[in-house]
C-alpha beads as a LAMMPS data file, in Angstrom:
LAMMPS data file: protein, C-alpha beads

274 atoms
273 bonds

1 atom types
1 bond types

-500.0 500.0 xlo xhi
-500.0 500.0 ylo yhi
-500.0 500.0 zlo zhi

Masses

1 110.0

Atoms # bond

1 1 1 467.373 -267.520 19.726
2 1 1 467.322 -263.714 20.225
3 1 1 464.224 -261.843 19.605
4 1 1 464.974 -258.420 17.922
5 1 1 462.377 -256.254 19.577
6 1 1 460.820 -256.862 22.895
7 1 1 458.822 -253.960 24.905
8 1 1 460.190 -253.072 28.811
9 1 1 458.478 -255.346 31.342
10 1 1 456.630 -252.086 32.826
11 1 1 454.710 -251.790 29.073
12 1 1 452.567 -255.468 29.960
13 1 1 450.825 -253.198 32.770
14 1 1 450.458 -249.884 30.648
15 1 1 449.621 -252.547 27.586
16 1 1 446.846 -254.181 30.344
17 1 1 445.615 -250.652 31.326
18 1 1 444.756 -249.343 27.700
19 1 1 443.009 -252.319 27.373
20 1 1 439.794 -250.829 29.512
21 1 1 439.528 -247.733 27.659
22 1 1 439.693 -250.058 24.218
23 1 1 436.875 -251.922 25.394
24 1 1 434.844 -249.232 26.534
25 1 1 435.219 -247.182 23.275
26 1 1 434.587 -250.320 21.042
27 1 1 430.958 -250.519 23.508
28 1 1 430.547 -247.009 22.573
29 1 1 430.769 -247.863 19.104
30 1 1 427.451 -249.661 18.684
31 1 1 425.984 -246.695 20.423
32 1 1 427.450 -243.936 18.789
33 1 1 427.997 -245.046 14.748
34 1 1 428.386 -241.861 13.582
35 1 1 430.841 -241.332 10.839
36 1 1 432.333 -238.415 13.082
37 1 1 432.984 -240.361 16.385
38 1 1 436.165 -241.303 16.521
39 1 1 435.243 -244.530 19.415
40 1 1 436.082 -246.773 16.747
41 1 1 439.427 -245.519 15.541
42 1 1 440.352 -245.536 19.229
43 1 1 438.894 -248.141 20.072
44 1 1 440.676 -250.236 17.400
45 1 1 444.160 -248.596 18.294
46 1 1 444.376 -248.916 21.808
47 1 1 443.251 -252.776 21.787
48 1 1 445.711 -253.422 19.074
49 1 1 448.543 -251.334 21.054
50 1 1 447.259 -252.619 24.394
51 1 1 447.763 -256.487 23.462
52 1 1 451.115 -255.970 21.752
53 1 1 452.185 -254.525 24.721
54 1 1 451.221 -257.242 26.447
55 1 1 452.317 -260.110 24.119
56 1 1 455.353 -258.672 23.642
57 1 1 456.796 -257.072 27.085
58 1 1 459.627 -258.855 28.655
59 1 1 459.103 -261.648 31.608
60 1 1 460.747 -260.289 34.797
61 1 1 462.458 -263.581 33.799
62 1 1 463.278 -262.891 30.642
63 1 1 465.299 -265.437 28.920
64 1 1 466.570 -267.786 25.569
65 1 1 463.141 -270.071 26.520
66 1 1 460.408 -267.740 26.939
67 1 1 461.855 -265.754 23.631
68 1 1 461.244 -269.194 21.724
69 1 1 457.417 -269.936 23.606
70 1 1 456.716 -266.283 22.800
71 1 1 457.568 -266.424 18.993
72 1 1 455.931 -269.913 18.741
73 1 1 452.817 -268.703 19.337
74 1 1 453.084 -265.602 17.609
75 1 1 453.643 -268.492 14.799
76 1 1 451.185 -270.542 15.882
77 1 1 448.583 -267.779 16.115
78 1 1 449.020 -266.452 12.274
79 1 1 448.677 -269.950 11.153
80 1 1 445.378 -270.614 12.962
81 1 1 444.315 -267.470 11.854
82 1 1 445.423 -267.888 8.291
83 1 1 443.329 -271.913 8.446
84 1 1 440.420 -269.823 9.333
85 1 1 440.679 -267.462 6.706
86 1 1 441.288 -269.927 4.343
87 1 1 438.342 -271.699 5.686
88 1 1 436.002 -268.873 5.688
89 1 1 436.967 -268.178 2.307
90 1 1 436.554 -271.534 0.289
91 1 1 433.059 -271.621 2.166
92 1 1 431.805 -268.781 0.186
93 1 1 433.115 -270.156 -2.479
94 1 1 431.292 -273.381 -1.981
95 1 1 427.766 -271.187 -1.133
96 1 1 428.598 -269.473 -4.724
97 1 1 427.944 -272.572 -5.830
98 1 1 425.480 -275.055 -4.089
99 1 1 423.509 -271.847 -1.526
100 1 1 423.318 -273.233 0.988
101 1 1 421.355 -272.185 3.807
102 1 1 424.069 -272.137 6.785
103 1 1 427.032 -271.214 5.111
104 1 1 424.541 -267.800 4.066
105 1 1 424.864 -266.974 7.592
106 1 1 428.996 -268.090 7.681
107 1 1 429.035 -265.673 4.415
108 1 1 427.257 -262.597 6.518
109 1 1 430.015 -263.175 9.388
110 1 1 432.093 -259.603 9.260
111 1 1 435.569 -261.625 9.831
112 1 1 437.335 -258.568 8.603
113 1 1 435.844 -256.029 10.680
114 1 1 437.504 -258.327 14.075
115 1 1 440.664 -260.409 12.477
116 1 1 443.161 -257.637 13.961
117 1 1 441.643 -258.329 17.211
118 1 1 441.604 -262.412 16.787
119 1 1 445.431 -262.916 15.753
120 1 1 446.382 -260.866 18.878
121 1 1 443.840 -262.624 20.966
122 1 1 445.079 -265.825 19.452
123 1 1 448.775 -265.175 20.373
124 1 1 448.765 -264.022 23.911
125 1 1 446.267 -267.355 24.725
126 1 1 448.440 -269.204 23.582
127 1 1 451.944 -267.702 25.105
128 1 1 450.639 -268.187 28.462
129 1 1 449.139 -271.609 27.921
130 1 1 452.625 -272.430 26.808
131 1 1 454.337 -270.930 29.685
132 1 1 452.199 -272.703 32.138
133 1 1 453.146 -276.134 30.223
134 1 1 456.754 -274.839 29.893
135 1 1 456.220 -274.308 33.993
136 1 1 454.982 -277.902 34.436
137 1 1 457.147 -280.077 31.793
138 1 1 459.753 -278.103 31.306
139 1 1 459.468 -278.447 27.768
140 1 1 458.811 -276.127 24.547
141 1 1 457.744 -277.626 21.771
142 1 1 458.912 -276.747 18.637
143 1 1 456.432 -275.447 15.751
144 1 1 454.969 -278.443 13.131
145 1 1 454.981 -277.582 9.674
146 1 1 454.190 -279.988 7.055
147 1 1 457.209 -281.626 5.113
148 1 1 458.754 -279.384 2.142
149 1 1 457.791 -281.921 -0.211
150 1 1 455.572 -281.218 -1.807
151 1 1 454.030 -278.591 -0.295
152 1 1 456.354 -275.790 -0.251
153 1 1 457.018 -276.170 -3.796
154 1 1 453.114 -275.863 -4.292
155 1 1 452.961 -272.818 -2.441
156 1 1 455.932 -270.853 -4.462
157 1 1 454.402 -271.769 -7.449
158 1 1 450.318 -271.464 -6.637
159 1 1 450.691 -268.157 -4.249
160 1 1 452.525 -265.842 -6.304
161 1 1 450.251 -267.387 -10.124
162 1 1 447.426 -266.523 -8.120
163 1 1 448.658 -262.937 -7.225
164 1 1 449.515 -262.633 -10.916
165 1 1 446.345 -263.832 -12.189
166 1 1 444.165 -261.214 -10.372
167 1 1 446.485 -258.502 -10.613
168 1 1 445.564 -259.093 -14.436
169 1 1 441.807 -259.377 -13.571
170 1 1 442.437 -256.361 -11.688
171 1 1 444.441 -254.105 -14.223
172 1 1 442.052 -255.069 -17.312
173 1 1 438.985 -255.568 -15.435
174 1 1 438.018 -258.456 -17.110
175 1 1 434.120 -259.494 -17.032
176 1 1 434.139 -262.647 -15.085
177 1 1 433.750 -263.747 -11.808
178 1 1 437.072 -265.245 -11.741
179 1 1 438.108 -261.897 -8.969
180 1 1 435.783 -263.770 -6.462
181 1 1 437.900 -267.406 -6.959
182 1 1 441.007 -266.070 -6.752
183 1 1 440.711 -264.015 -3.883
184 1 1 439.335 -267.154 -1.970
185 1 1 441.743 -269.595 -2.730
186 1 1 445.188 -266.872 -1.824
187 1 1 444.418 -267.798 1.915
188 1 1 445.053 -271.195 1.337
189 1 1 448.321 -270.994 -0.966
190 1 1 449.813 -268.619 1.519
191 1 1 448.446 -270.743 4.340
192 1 1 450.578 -273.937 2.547
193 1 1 453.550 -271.761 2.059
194 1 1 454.296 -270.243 5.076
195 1 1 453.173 -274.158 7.446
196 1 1 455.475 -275.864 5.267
197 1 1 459.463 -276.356 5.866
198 1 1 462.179 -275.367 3.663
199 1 1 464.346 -277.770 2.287
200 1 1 467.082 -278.246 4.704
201 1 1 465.408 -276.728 7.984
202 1 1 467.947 -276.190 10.336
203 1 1 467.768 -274.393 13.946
204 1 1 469.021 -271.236 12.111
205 1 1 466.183 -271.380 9.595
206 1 1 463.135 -271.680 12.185
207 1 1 465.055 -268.820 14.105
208 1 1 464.834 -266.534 11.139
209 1 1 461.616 -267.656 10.658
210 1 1 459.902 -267.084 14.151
211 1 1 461.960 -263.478 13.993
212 1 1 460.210 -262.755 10.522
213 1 1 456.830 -263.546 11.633
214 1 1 457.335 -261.069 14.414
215 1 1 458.663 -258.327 12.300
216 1 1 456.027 -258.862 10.230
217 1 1 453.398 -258.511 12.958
218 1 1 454.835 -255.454 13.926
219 1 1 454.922 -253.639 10.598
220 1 1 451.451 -255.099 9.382
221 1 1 449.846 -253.268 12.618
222 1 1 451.768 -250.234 12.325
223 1 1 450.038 -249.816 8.508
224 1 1 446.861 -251.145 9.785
225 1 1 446.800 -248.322 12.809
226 1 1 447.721 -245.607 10.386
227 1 1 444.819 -246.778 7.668
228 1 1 442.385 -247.080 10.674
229 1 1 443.394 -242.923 11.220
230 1 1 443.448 -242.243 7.787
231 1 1 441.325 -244.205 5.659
232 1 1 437.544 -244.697 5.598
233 1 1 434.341 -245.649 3.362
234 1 1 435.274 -247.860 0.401
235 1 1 438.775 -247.628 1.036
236 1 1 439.057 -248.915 4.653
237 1 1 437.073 -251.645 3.929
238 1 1 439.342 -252.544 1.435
239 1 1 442.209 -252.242 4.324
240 1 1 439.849 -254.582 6.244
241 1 1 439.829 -257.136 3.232
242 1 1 443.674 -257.176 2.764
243 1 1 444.188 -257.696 6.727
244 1 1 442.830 -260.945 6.478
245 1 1 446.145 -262.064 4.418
246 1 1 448.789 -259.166 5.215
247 1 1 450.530 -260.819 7.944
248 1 1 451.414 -263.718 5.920
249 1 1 452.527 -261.586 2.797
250 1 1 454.451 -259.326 4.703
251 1 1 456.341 -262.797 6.530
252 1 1 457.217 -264.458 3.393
253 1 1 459.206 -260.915 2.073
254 1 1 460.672 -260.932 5.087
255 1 1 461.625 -264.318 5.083
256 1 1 462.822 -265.332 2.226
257 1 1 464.834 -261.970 1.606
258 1 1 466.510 -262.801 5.104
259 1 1 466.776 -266.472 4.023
260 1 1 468.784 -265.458 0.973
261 1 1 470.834 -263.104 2.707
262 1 1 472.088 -265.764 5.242
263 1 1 472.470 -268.856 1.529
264 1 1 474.694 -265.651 0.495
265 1 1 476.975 -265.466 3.681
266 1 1 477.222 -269.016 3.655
267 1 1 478.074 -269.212 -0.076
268 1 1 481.164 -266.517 0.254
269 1 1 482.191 -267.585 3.705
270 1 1 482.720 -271.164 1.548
271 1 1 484.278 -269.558 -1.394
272 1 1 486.483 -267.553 0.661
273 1 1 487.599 -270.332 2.575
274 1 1 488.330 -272.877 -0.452

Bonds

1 1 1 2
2 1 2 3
3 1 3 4
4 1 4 5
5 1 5 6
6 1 6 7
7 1 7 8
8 1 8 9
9 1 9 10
10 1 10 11
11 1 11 12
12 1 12 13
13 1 13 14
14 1 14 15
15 1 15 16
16 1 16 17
17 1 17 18
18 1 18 19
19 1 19 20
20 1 20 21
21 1 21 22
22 1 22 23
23 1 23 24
24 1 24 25
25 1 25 26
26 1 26 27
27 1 27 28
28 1 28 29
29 1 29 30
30 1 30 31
31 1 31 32
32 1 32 33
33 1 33 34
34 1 34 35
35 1 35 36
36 1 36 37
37 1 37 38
38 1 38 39
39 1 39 40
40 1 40 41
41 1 41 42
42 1 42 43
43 1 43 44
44 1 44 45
45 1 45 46
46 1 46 47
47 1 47 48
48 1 48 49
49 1 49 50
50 1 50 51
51 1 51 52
52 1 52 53
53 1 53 54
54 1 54 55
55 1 55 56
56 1 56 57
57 1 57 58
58 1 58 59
59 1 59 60
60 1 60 61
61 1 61 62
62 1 62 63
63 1 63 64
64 1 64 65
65 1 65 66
66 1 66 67
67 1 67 68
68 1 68 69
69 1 69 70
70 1 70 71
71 1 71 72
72 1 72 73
73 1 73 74
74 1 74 75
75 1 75 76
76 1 76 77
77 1 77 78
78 1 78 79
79 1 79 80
80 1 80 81
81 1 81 82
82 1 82 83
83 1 83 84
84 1 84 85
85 1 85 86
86 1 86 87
87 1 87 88
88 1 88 89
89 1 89 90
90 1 90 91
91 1 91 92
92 1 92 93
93 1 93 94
94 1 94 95
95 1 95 96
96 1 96 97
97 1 97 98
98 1 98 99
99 1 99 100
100 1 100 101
101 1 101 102
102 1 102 103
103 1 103 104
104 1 104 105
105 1 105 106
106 1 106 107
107 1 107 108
108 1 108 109
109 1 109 110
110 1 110 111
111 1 111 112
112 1 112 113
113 1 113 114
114 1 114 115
115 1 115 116
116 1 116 117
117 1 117 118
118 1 118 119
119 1 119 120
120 1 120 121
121 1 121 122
122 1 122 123
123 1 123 124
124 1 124 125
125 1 125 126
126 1 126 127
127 1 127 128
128 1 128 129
129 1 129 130
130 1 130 131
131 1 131 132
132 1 132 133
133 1 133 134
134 1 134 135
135 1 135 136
136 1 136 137
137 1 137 138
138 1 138 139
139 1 139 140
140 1 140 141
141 1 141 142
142 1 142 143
143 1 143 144
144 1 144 145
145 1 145 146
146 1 146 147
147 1 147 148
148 1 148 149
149 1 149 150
150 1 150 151
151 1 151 152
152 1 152 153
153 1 153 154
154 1 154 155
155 1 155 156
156 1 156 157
157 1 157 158
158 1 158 159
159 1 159 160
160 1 160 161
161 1 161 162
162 1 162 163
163 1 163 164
164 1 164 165
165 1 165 166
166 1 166 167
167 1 167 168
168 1 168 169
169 1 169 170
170 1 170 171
171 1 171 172
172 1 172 173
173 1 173 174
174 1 174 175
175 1 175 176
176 1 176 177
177 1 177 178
178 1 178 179
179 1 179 180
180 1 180 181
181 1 181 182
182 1 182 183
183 1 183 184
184 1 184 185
185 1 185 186
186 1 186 187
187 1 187 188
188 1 188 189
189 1 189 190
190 1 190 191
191 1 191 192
192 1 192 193
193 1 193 194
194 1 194 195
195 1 195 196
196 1 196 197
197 1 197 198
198 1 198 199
199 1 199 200
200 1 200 201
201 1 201 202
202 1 202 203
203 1 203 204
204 1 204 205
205 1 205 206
206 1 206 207
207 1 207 208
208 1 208 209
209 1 209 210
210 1 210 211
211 1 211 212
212 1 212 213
213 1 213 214
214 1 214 215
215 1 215 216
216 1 216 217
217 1 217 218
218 1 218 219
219 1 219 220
220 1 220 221
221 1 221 222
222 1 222 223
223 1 223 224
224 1 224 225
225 1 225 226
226 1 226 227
227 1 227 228
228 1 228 229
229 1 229 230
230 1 230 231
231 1 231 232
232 1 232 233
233 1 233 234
234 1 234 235
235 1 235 236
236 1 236 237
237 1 237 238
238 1 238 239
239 1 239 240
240 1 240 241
241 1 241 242
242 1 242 243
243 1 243 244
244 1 244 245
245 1 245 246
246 1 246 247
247 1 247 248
248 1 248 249
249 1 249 250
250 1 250 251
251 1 251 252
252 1 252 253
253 1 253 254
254 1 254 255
255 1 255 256
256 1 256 257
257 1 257 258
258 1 258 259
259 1 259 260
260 1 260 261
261 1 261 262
262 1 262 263
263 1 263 264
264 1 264 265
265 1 265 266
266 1 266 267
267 1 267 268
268 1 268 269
269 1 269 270
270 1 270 271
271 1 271 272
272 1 272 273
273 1 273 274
């Protein structure tokens, strides 16, 4: 398994560096809230830049094995991240419904003013967790997804109806509260499509796959830093809202169009050869 994109060692210690500046402008923050301090945006961007840096720098000992641990928990992280989300999201739904007392306070939890800090967080626990068991077994385990059937076939068919179906509420701006469901239950279709195998999945498959996610992480923070700079009011907040599922959207372009480019190799290599 080759990664495609992997920062110099040297970036880990710039990446751990920015780090202290990040912190201390996100303290600042609560100080200063002023719409024209800028600790926020900077405070945002050099976290974000400071833990990709150090999630994604090269081992001194770089190799085949800590390429695979590092994109596992990449992996690993989304999909924790994207059970939370889903989580969080079907408890509001369930408050909509029955108001419950705690799940007021779950529903006043900000998770998408600190989700771009979580998935990162996430990740990098869980790289070096692995390479200390990786260290002391000798092992790496692959990822567990659930079987294909019938879950993947769920999630191609729920995910994109559900996009669909509030683009529509969207476009006509229909008088319901049927916005609200939908948006609650995308976590969870994504969440099924992207944890679940396809239907022969080989070696080559989870490769593409673990290289997707990363691509995807990559571009979905590279938007995110350039809203953060460029957006604000109404229409960050949206941002915010959309960065709780981004990461998975973006993957399952990636994937699949990669995915089908590799069925079409296969398919002409075959013809060519018969």
């Amino acid at each position: 398994m080759k990664s495609k994109l992997l920062f110099p060692s040297y970036f880990r210690v710039i990446g751990m560096i920015m780090l202290i500046p990040g912190l201390v402008c996100g303290y600042l923050t609560f100080i200063f809230s002023a719409s024209e301090s800028f600790f926020d945006e900077s405070s945002i961007t050099l976290l974000s830049v400071g833990l990709l840096f150090v999630g994604f720098s090269q081992f001194q000992e770089e190799d085949e094995t800590t390429q695979k641990i590092r994109l596992n928990a990449i992996y690993w992280a989304v999909l924790v991240d994207a059970l939370c989300v889903a989580i969080l999201w079907l408890l509001i739904v369930v408050n909509g419904v029955l108001h419950i007392a705690i799940l007021e306070k779950i529903y006043l939890f900000p998770a998408d003013f600190y989700n771009w800090f979580f998935i990162l967080a996430i990740f990098i626990g869980r790289l070096y967790y692995l390479l200390n068991k990786h260290r002391a077994s000798a092992r790496v385990n692959p990822i567990l997804l659930i079987p294909y059937k019938p879950y993947n076939l769920i999630g191609k068919i729920i995910a994109p109806l559900l996009f669909v179906l509030l683009a529509v509420d969207i476009i006509f701006n229909l008088k319901n509260n049927i916005h609200d469901n939908l948006i609650c239950f995308i976590p969870v279709s994504l969440l099924v499509l992207i944890g679940s195998k396809e239907r022969n999945e080989t070696e080559e498959i989870t490769n593409i796959r673990l290289n997707a996610m990363q691509e995807a992480v990559y571009i979905n923070y590279i938007l995110f830093l350039l809203a953060t700079w460029t957006l604000y009011g109404l229409e960050y907040l949206m941002v915010l809202m959309v960065s709780l599922i981004s990461i998975p959207c973006i993957f399952v372009f990636i994937f699949y169009v990669t995915y089908f480019k590799t069925l079409g190799k296969y398919r002409k290599a075959a013809l060519s050869s018969s």
